[in-house]
DOKETOR-933474 format. One record per residue (C-alpha): residue in three letters; x, z, y. Coordinates in steps of 0.02 Angstrom, whole numbers, plus 50000, padded with zeros to 5 digits. Example, Ala and Ser with C-alpha at 12.3 -4.5 7.8 and 13.67 -1.06 7.14 Angstrom:
2
ALA506155039049775/SER506845035749947/
// end
This chain:
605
UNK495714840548955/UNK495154838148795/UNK495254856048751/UNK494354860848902/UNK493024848148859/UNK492674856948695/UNK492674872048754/UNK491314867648890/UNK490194862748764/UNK490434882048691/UNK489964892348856/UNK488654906448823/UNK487234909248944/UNK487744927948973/UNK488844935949130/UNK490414937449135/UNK492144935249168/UNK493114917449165/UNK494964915049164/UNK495844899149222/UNK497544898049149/UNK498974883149192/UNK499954874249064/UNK501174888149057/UNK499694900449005/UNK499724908149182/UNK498204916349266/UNK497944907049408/UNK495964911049451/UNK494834924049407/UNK492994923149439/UNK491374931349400/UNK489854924049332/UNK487954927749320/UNK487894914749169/UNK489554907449121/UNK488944890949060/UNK488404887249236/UNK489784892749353/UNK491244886049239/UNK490544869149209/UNK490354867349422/UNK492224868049429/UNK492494849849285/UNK491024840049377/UNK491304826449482/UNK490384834049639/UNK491074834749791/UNK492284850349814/UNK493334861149974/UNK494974853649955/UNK495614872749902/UNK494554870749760/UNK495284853049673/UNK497044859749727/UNK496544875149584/UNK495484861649465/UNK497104852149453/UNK498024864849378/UNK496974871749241/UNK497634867749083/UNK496274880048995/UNK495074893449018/UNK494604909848936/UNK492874922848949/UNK492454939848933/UNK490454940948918/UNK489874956848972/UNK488254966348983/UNK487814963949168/UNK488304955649330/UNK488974970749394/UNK489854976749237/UNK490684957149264/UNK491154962249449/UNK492154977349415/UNK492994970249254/UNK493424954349386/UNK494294965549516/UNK495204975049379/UNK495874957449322/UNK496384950349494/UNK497144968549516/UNK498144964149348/UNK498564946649354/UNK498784944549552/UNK498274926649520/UNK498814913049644/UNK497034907849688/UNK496224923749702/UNK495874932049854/UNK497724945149881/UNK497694956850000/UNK499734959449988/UNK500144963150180/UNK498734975350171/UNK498814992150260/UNK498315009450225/UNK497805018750384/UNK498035037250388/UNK496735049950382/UNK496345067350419/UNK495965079250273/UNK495215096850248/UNK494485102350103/UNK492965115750157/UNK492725122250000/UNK494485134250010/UNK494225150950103/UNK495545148150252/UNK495515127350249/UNK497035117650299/UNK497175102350412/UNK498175087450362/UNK498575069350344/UNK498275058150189/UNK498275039950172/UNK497425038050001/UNK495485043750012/UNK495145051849835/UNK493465056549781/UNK493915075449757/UNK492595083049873/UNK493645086250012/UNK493125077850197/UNK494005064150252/UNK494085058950458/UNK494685040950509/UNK495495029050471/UNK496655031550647/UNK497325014150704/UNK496935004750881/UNK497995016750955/UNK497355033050911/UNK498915045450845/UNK498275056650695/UNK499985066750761/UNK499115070250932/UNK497245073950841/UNK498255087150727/UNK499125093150859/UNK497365095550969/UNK496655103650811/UNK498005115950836/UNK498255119351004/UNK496515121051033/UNK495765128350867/UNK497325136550802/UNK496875132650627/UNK498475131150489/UNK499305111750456/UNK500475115950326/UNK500095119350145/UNK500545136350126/UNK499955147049977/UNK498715162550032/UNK498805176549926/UNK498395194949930/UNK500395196949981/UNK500415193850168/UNK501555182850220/UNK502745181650345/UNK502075171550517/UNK503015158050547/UNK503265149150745/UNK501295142850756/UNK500745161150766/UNK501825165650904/UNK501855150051030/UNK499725151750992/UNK499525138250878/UNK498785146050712/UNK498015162450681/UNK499185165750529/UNK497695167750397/UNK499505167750269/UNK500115184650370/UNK498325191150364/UNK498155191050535/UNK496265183550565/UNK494775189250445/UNK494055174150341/UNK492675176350467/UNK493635171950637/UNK494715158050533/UNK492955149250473/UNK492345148950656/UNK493885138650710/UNK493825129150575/UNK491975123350597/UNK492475118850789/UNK493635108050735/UNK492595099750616/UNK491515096550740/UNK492735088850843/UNK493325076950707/UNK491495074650703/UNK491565066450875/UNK490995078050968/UNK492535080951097/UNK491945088551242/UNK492565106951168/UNK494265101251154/UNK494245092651329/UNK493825106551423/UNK494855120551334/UNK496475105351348/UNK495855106251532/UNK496095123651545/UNK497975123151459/UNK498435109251580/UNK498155119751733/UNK498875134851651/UNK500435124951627/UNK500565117151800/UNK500075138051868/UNK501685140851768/UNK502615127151843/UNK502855121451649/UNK502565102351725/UNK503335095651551/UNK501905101951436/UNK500665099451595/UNK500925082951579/UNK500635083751381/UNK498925091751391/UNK498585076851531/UNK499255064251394/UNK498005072251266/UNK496565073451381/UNK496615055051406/UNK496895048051256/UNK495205058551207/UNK494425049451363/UNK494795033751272/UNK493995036851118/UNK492635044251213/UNK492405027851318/UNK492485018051123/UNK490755025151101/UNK489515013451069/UNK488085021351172/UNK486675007951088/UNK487335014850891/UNK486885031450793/UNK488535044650841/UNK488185047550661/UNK488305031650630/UNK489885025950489/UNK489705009150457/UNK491274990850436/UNK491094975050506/UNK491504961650386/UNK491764945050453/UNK492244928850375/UNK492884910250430/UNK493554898150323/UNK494304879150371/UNK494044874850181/UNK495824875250152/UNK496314892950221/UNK495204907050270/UNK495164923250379/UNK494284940450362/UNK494314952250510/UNK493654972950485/UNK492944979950627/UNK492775000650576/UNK491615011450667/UNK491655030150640/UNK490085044650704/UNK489945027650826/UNK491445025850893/UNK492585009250873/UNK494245014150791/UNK494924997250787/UNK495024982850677/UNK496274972250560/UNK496254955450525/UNK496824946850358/UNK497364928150341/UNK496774922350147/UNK497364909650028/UNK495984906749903/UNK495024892549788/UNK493314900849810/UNK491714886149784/UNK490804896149949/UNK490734908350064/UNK489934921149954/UNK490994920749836/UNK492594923649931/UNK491624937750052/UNK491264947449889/UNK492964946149797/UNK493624952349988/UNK492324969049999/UNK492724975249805/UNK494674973149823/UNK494664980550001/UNK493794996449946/UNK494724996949778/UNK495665011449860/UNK494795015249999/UNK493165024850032/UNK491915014150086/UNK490685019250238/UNK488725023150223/UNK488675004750302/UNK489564989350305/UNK488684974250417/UNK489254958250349/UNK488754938050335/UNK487114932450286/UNK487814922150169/UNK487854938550047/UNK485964940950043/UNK486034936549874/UNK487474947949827/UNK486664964449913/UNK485894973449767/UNK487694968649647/UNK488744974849774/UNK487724989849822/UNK487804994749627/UNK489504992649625/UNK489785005449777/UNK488355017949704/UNK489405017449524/UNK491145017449575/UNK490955030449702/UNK489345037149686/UNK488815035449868/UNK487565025549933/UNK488155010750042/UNK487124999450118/UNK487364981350156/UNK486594975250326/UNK486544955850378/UNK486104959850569/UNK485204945950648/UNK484854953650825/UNK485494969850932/UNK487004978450946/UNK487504976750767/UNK487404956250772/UNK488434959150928/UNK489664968350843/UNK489664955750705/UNK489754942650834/UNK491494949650882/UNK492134950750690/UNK491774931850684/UNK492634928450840/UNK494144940550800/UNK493944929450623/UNK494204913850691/UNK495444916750796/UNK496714923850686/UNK496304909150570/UNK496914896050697/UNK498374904850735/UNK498944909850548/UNK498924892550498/UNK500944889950519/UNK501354905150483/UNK500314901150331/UNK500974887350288/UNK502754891750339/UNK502354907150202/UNK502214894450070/UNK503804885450111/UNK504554901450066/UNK503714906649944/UNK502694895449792/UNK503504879549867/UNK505274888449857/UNK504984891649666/UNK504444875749631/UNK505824869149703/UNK506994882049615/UNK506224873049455/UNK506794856149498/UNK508514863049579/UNK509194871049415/UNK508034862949275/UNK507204875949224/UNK505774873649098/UNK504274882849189/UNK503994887549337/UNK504624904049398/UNK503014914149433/UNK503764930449380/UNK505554932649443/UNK506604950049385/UNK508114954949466/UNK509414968749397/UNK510644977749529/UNK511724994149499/UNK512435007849623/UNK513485023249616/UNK515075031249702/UNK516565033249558/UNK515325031149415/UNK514215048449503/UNK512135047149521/UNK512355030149425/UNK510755021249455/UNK509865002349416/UNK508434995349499/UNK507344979249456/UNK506384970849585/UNK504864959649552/UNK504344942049627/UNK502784935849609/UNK502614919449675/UNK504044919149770/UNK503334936149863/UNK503954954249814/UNK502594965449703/UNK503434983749761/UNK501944990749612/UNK502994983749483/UNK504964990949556/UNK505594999949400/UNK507235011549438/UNK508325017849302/UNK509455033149290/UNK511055028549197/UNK511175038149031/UNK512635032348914/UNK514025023849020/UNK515395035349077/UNK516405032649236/UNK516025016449365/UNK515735001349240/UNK514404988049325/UNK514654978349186/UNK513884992849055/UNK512674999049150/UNK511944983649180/UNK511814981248993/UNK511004999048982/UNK509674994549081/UNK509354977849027/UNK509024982748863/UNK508014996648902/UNK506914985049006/UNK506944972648871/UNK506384984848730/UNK504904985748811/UNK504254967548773/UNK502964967848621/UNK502734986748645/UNK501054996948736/UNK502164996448875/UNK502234979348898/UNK500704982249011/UNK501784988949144/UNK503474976849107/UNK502614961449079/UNK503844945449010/UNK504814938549166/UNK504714919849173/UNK506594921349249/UNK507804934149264/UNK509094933649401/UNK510684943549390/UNK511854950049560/UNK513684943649480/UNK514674926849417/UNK514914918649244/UNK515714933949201/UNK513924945349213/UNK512894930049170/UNK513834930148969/UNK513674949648968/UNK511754948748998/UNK511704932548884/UNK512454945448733/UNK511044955648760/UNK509704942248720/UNK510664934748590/UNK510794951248486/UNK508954959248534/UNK508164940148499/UNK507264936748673/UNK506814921748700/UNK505734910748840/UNK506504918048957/UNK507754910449074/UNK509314919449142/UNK510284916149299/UNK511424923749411/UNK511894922249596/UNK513694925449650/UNK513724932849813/UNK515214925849902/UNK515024907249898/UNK513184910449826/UNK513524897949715/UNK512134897749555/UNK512654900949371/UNK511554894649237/UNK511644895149050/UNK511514876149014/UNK512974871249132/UNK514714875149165/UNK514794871249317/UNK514064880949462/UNK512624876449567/UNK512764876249756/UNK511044876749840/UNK510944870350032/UNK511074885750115/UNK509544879850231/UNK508704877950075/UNK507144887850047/UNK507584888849864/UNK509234898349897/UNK508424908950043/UNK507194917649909/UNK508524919649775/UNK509484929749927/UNK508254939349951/UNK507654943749809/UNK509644948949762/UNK509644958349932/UNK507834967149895/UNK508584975249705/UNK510344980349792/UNK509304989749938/UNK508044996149800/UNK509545002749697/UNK510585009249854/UNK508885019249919/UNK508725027149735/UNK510525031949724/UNK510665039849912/UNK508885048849874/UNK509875055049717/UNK511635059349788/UNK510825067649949/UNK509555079549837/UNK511155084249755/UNK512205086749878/UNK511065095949977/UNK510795108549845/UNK512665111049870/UNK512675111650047/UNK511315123250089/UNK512115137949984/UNK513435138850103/UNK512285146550234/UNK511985164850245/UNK510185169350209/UNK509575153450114/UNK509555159349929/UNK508745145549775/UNK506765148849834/UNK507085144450033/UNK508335130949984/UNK507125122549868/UNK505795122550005/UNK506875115650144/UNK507315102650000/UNK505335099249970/UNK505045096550145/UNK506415086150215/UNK507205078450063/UNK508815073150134/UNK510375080050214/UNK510105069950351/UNK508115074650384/UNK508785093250399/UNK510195088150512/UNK508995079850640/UNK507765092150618/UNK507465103950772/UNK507355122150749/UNK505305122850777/UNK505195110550628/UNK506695120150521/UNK505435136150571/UNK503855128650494/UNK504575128350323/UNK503815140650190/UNK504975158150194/UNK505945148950350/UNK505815159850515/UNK506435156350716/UNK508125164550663/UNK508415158250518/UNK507825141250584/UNK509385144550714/UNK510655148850589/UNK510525133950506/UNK510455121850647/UNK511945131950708/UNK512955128150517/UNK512515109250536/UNK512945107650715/UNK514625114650677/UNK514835102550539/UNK514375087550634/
// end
């Protein structure tokens, strides 16, 4: 405390950014200040604060700043931080989802329709997010039935092209075979636009009209399709909100806190109708309500594209001009930040703060039940084998192959007990002939641990603990390895999968963990996560290979048509279960071609 005491005593008046490290130098809080002097010194005084908060104020061994020019240049170098650090008492949104979207890009002469679930600021329109319900397969397959315009992301060139299975069954207008003029395909295009738009009453009525066409036909199957469609467009009809602008984009931010856990819920409104909403239960050591809202909003739009309005607590009044420069630089678009008092906007907030509260009462257990198994599982860990820090960054190491073929590694990443999938490395074996575990496992450890001291340390940072899949036996091989190459401060273990008994390098003897033990339960799974990581990589490997193989044993599919079947399914097994419409829809893949080859694999089966 003395060092922190000091260093108190130092704080400039200027913004910035302000670190909070343990005694094992870990980040464990990031925060943003308008004058640092102020907003550090809050945390050391002996003012009342949310239990959250002295959990956090224990732990800090020592701090570090960034100054920085403004406020908002300290916001955006704080989210870039949290993004790096993933700091224990930050706001995390790890379980987050990414919703898919519709995207067509207006600018091309004969635009294609398709799905996307990362919104890029590349001038292209973007329709959702679909969630609540709503299928983005049944929108694109309106767009087509309806519109006829292309889904796939074929090449047009001054060669025509052959049509594929859309143009026949009346599903595209085959601008690829140059069979529509850019005129009739921009006219279809523009109606379906202005569906996405909201505006569905087109599409109803010309659904309608297939529906009865279909029953005329005594086709009841695809009768009862259009029906399916026609509805589910009657639902998002009947989301309208009739008292809101059907221009109207706008989020519903909404947060609750019991000063120990917290709770966001997103309500997302699109041209005015209510897609849905997701709620998020948070873990965080923020000193109020504005503090946490705001770390929420810029890490929740770090990779998605915010709307024209997002309605959130009052509590952010003082944050609205920050925030909105944050939006305006980052994606040059003007958002606007609404704290609704009356109308159908409080309303709507009204129901984000219920939604909020709710999921906060019933996430506690699960919340705490989530620590059990995750920081409280490492901490124990510590204790169980003596280890000399705690664990925050655990690596593990697995390898796979068939008779020493498509020899691959993987390394899996724990943070806090809870798997970071951004950090997965995989590794192609390059200098170990035939099946030897043993080697390879050397290979890639020392590839990985070149990296430590290097530019690309950035991406590999230093593991606090490294866990290997094998006995004594692997645990001395790996051991070599730091020996020779010098690492050190890192600790090395290894989990033996039959008795799961723990090897260590400061006893002889095993460890067995209580198999009910918490402790042992995240060491299995970790182990479990790098041999399905490794076993995914290899099959992805083995089946590209294979299939290359494979496919030249059909008649008709020379290197360009297998290498497109290859881009589009990926796998032996995708092609297998593919049906001859989907076979079709592949670039330079017609109906009888399509046949053939479900034919070759049927016999084969």
């Amino acid at each position: 405390m003395d060092v922190i005491k000091e260093k108190l005593k130092l704080l400039p008046d200027n913004p910035g950014v302000y670190i909070m490290l343990d005694k094992y130098s870990n980040v464990i809080y990031v925060g943003k200040a308008r004058v640092l002097k102020n907003r550090v010194r809050q945390y050391f005084h002996s003012s009342p604060k949310p239990d959250k908060v002295m959990r956090m104020v224990e732990n800090i061994a020592d701090f570090n700043y960034i100054i920085t020019k403004s406020e908002r240049d300290a916001l955006a170098l704080e989210n870039n931080l949290i993004k790096k650090y993933k700091p224990k008492y930050n706001i995390l949104l790890k379980d987050d989802k990414t919703y898919p979207y519709i995207k067509v890009d207006l600018r091309e002469k004969f635009p294609a329709f398709y799905v996307t679930r990362k919104v890029k600021k590349d001038g292209a329109r973007y329709y959702g997010p679909y969630m609540g319900g709503v299928s983005y397969k049944d929108i694109l397959e309106i767009l087509q039935l309806t519109f006829k315009v292309r889904l796939c992301h074929t090449a047009i060139s001054d060669a025509a092209k052959r049509e594929c299975l859309n143009f026949h069954i009346g599903r595209c207008l085959a601008p690829c075979a140059h069979k529509c003029t850019r005129e009739e395909y921009s006219a279809c295009v523009k109606r379906a636009v202005n569906f996405l738009d909201g505006n569905y009453k087109d599409g109803e009525e010309l659904l309608k009209e297939k529906m009865l066409a279909a029953a005329a036909g005594e086709n009841f199957e695809l009768a009862l399709d259009y029906r399916n469609k026609i509805e589910m467009l009657s639902k998002l009809e009947a989301r309208r909100i009739t008292s809101l602008s059907n221009f109207l984009d706008a989020d519903i931010i909404a947060y609750t806190t019991n000063n120990l856990y917290s709770a966001v819920n997103v309500l997302i409104t699109r041209k005015g109708v209510m897609q849905g909403g997701t709620s998020y239960a948070l873990e965080d050591a923020h000193s109020s309500d504005a503090e946490a809202l705001s770390q929420f909003i810029t890490q929740y739009y770090s990779d998605r594209l915010p709307p024209s309005e997002i309605i959130t607590e009052g509590c952010l009044e003082g944050e609205r001009e920050l925030l909105e420069a944050f939006f305006k630089e980052k994606y040059e678009k003007a958002v606007k930040l609404t704290f609704a008092k009356q109308g159908v906007k409080a309303q709507l907030l009204s129901m984000a703060q219920e939604n909020a509260r709710e999921y906060l009462e019933k996430s506690i257990d699960r919340i705490r039940h989530k620590d059990d198994m995750t920081v409280n599982a490492c901490r124990r860990l510590r204790q169980l084998l003596g280890l000399r820090c705690y664990p925050r960054r655990m690596e593990c190491y697995d390898i796979s192959n068939i008779s020493g073929v498509d020899k691959v590694g993987s390394m899996v990443v724990f943070i806090d007990g809870e798997a970071d999938r951004n950090s997965y490395r995989r590794f192609r074996i390059k200098t170990v002939e035939g099946a030897n575990d043993f080697a390879s496992l050397q290979e890639v450890l020392t590839r990985r641990l070149k990296k430590l001291g290097t530019e690309e340390e950035e991406r590999f940072a230093k593991p606090d603990l490294i866990i290997i899949d094998g006995g004594k036996g692997q645990l001395s091989a790996i051991h070599k390895i730091f020996e020779d190459m010098g690492i050190s401060g890192i600790e090395l273990i290894s989990l033996a999968k039959r008795e799961e008994e723990v090897f260590t390098l400061g006893s002889e003897e095993s460890i067995k963990i209580d198999r009910r033990d918490f402790a042992l339960k995240m060491l299995q799974r970790i182990r479990d996560e790098a041999h399905r990581f490794a076993i995914t990589y290899f099959r992805n490997l083995h089946s590209k290979r294979n299939l290359e193989s494979v496919l030249t044993q059909i008649e008709g599919v020379g290197k360009k048509k297998r290498m497109a079947l290859l881009e589009r399914f990926g796998t032996i097994d995708r092609i297998m279960s593919a049906s001859e419409d989907e076979l079709a829809k592949t670039e330079g893949i017609g109906s009888m071609l399509a046949k053939n080859i479900k034919e070759f694999f049927e016999e084969k089966l």
